[in-house]
LUMMARVEX-728434 format. One record per residue (C-alpha): residue number from 1; residue in one letter; y, z, x. Coordinates in steps of 0.5 Angstrom, whole numbers, plus 500, padded with zeros to 3 digits. Example, Ala and Ser with C-alpha at 12.3 -4.5 7.8 and 13.67 -1.06 7.14 Angstrom:
2
r pos 1 code A y 491 z 516 x 525
r pos 2 code S y 498 z 514 x 527
This chain:
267
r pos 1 code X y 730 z 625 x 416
r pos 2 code X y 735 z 620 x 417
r pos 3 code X y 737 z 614 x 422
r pos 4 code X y 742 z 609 x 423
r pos 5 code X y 740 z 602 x 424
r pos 6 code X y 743 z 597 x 428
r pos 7 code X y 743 z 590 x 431
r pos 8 code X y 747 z 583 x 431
r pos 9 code X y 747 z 581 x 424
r pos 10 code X y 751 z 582 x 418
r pos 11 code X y 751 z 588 x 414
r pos 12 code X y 749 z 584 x 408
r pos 13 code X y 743 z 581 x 412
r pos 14 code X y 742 z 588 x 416
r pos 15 code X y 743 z 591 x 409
r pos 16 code X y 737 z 587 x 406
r pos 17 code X y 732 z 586 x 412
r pos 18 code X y 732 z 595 x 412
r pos 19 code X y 731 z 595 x 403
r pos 20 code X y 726 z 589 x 403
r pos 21 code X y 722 z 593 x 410
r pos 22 code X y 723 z 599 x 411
r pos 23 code X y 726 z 602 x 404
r pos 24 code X y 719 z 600 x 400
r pos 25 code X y 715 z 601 x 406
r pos 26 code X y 717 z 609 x 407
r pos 27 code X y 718 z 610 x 400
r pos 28 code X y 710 z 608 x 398
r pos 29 code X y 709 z 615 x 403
r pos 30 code X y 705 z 620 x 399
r pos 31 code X y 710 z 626 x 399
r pos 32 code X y 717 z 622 x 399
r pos 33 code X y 722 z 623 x 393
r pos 34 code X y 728 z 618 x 395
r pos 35 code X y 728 z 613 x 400
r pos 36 code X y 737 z 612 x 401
r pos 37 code X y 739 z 606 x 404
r pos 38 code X y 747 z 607 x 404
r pos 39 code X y 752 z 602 x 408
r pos 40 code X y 754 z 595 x 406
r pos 41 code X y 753 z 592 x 399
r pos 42 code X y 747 z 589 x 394
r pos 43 code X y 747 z 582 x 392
r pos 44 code X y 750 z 581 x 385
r pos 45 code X y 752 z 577 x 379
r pos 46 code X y 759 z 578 x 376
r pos 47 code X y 759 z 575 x 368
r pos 48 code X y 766 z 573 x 366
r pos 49 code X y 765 z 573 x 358
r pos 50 code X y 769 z 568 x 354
r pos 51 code X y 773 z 572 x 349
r pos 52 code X y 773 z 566 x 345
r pos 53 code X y 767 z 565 x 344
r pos 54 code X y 765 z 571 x 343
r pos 55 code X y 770 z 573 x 337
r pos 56 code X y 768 z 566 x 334
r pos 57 code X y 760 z 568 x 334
r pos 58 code X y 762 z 575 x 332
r pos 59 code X y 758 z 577 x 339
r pos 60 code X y 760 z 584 x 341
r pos 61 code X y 761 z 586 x 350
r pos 62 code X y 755 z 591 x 348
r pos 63 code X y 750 z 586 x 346
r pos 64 code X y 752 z 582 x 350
r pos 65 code X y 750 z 589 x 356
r pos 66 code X y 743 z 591 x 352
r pos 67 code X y 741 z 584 x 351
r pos 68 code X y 741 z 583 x 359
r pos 69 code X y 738 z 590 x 360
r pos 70 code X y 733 z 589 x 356
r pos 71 code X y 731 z 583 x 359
r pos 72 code X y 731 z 586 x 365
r pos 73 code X y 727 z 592 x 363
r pos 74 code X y 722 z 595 x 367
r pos 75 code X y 717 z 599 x 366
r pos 76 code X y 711 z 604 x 369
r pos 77 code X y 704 z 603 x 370
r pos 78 code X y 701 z 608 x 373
r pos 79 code X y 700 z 609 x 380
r pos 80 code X y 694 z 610 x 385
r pos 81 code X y 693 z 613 x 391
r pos 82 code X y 690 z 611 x 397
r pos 83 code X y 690 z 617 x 404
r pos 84 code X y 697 z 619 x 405
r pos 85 code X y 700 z 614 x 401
r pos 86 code X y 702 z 613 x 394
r pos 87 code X y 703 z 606 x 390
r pos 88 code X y 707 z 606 x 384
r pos 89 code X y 705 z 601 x 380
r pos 90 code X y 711 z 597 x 374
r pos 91 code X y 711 z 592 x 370
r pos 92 code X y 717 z 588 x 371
r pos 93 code X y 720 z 580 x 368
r pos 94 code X y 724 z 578 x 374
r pos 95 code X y 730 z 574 x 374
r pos 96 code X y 729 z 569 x 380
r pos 97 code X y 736 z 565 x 380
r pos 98 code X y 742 z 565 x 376
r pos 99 code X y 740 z 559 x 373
r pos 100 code X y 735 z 564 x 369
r pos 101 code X y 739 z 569 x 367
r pos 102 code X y 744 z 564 x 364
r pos 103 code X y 738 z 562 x 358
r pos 104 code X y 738 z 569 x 356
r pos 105 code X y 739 z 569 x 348
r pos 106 code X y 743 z 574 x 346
r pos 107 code X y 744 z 572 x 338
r pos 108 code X y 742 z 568 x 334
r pos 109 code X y 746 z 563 x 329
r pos 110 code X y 742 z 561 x 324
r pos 111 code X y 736 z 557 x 327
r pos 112 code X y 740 z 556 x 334
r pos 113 code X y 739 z 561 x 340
r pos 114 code X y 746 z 563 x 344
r pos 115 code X y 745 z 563 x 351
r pos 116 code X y 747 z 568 x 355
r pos 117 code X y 751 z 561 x 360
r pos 118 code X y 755 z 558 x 354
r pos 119 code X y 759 z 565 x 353
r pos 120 code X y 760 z 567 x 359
r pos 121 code X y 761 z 565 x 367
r pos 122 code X y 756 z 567 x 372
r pos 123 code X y 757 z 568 x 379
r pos 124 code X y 754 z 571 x 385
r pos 125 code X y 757 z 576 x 389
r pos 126 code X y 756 z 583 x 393
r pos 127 code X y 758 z 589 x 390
r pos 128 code X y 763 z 595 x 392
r pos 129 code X y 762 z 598 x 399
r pos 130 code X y 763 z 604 x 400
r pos 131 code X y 761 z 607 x 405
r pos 132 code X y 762 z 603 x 412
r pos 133 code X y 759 z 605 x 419
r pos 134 code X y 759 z 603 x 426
r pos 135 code X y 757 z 604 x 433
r pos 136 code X y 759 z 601 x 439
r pos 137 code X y 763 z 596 x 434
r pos 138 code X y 757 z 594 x 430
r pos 139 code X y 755 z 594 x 423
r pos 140 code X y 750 z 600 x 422
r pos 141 code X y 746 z 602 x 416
r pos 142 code X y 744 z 609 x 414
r pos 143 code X y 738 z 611 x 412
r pos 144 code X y 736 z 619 x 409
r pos 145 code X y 729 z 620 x 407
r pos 146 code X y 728 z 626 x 403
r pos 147 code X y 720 z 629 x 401
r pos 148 code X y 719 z 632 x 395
r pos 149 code X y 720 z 639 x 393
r pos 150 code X y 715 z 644 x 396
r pos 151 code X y 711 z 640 x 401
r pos 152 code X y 710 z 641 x 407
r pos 153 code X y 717 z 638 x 412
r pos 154 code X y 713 z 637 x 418
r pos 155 code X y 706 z 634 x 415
r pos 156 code X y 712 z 629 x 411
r pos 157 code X y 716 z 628 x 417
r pos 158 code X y 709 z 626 x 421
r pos 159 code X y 707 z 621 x 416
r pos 160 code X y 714 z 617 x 416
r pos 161 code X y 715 z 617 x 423
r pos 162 code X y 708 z 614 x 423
r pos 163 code X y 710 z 609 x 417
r pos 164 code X y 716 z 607 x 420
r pos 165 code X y 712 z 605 x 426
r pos 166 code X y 708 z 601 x 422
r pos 167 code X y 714 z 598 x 418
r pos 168 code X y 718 z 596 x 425
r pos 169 code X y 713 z 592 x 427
r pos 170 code X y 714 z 587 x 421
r pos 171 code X y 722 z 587 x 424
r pos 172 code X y 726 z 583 x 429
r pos 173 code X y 726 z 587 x 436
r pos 174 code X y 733 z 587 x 437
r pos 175 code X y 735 z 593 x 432
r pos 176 code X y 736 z 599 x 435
r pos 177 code X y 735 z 605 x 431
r pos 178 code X y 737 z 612 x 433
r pos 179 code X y 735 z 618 x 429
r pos 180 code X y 741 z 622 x 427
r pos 181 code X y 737 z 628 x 423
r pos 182 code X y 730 z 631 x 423
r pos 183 code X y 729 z 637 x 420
r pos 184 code X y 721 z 638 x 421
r pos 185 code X y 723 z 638 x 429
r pos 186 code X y 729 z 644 x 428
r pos 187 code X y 723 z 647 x 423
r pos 188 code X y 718 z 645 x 429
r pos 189 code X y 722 z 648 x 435
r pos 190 code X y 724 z 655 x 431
r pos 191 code X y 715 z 656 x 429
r pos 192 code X y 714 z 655 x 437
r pos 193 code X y 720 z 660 x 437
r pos 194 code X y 717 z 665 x 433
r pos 195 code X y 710 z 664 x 435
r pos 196 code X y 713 z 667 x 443
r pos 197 code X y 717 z 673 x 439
r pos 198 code X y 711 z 675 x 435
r pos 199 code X y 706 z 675 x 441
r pos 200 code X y 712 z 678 x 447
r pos 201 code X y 712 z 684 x 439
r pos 202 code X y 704 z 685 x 440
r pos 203 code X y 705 z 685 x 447
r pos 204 code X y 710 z 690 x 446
r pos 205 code X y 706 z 694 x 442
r pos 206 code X y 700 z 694 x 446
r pos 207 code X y 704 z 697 x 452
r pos 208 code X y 708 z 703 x 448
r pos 209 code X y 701 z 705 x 444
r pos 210 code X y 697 z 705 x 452
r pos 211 code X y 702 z 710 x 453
r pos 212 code X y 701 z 714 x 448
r pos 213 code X y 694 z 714 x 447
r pos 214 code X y 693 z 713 x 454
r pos 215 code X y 685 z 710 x 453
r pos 216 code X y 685 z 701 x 453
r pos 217 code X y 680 z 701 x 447
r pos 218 code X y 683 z 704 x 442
r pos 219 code X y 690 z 701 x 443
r pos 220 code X y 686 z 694 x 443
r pos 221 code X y 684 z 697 x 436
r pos 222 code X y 690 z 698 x 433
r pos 223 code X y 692 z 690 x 436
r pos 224 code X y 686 z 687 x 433
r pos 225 code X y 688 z 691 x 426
r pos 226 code X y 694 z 688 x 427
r pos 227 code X y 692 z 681 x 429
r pos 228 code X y 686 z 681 x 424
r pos 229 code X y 691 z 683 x 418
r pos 230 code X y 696 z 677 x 420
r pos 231 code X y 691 z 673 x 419
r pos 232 code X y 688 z 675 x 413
r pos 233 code X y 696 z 675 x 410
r pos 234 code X y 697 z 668 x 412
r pos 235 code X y 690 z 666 x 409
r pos 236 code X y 692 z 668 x 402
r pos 237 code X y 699 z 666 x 404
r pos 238 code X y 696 z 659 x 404
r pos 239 code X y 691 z 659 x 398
r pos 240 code X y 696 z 662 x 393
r pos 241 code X y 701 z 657 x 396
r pos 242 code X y 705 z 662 x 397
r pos 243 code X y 713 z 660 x 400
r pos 244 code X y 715 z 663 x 407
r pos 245 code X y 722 z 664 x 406
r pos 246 code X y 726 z 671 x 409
r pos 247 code X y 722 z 676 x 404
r pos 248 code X y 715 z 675 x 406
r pos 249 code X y 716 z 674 x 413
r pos 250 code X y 721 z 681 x 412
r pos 251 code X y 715 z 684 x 408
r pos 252 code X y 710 z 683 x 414
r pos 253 code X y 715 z 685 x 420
r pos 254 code X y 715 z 691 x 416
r pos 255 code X y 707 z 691 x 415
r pos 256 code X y 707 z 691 x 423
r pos 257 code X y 710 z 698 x 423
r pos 258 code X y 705 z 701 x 418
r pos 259 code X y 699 z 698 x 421
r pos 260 code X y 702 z 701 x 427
r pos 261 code X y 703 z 708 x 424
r pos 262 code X y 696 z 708 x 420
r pos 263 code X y 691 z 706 x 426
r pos 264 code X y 695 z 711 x 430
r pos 265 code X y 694 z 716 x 425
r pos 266 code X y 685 z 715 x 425
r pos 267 code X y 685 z 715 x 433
């Protein structure tokens, strides 16, 4: 499932109302993997570190980098579920300003702590973009939702869209989303297909053994047996969580055929 959204604010500003809204928000649906939000760039803070200080504390750069990740280390806590949705539960000591990563210790000499701000310069800044999308001239986000593996693609993209409706409430009006790609209506439109190829298929079995036993019961019958066998097919199909893929869709066409030939064979 994917969409492009748009509006007249920055692509830093629309990049930050799409993660805080909407990426957390759709991401907390039970059975979403990944939530990508592609397009512009997050805030960061570059760190410029004083060689010479660093050589004169004998302070190696990896230090410096595990003394950061380490204080910025998350860590999980379980989850819990509630209806459709799944909340990931993490323990966290966040860094609210530069000024507090500045008084990270890095070492210590003697009884004195070296602080992450007397070696280094801290600045704030916007990472690399690398992607760069537009539509009618404005900045544009993209956001690609994927479920996990082995659910369902129509239940997962029925509860999204009903999630993202929830969440635009919450967002200014004037962004414009446009669905881009949506893989549960392609698969919605090929099952309605497939229903009309499977009766036409009945419809036409029904005819040909008319024709041959020329007798209404038992050619209703032999489709009755036929429907009854589907049916008792697609109930083992779903509690033994079997797939459908090419081969077991081939497998029951093939089905057809000997159901067919059995029952004309006991009438």
């Amino acid at each position: 499932l994917s969409y492009t959204i748009s509006g007249d604010y920055s692509l830093q500003k629309l990049r930050e109302l799409i993660k805080e809204k909407i990426e957390f928000g759709i991401g907390s649906v039970k059975g979403v993997a990944d939530v990508d939000v592609s397009g512009g760039s997050d805030p960061e803070v570059r760190i410029t570190l004083d060689e010479e200080k660093l050589k004169a504390l004998g302070i190696q750069p990896f230090l410096v980098f595990t003394m950061i990740q380490e204080r910025a280390r998350i860590y999980p806590a379980g989850k819990v579920k509630k209806g459709t949705r799944e909340l990931l539960f993490k323990v966290t000591n966040p860094i609210d300003s530069i000024r507090e990563l500045g008084e990270t210790v890095i070492a210590h000499t003697g009884d004195n702590a070296v602080k992450l701000k007397e070696i280094s310069r801290l600045t704030p800044a916007y990472g690399e973009i690398y992607y760069i999308n537009r539509i009618n001239g404005k900045p544009t986000i993209r956001l690609t939702v994927r479920k996990e593996k082995g659910l369902s693609t129509l239940k997962i993209g029925r509860e999204v869209k009903k999630r993202l409706e929830e969440v635009k409430k919450e967002l200014p009006d004037d962004l414009i989303f446009r669905e881009v790609d949506d893989e549960s209506e392609e698969i919605e439109k090929n099952l309605k297909e497939l229903y009309l190829l499977v009766g036409i298929i009945i419809a036409v079995i029904f005819i040909l053994i008319f024709m041959f036993l020329r007798s209404i019961k038992p050619s209703l019958l032999v489709v009755s047996s036929i429907a009854f066998s589907v049916l008792l097919t697609f109930n083992l199909v779903y509690f033994t969580k079997t797939s459908l893929n090419m081969f077991t869709l081939g497998g029951l066409a093939l089905g057809f055929g000997l159901f067919v030939d059995n029952s004309i064979v006991v009438f």
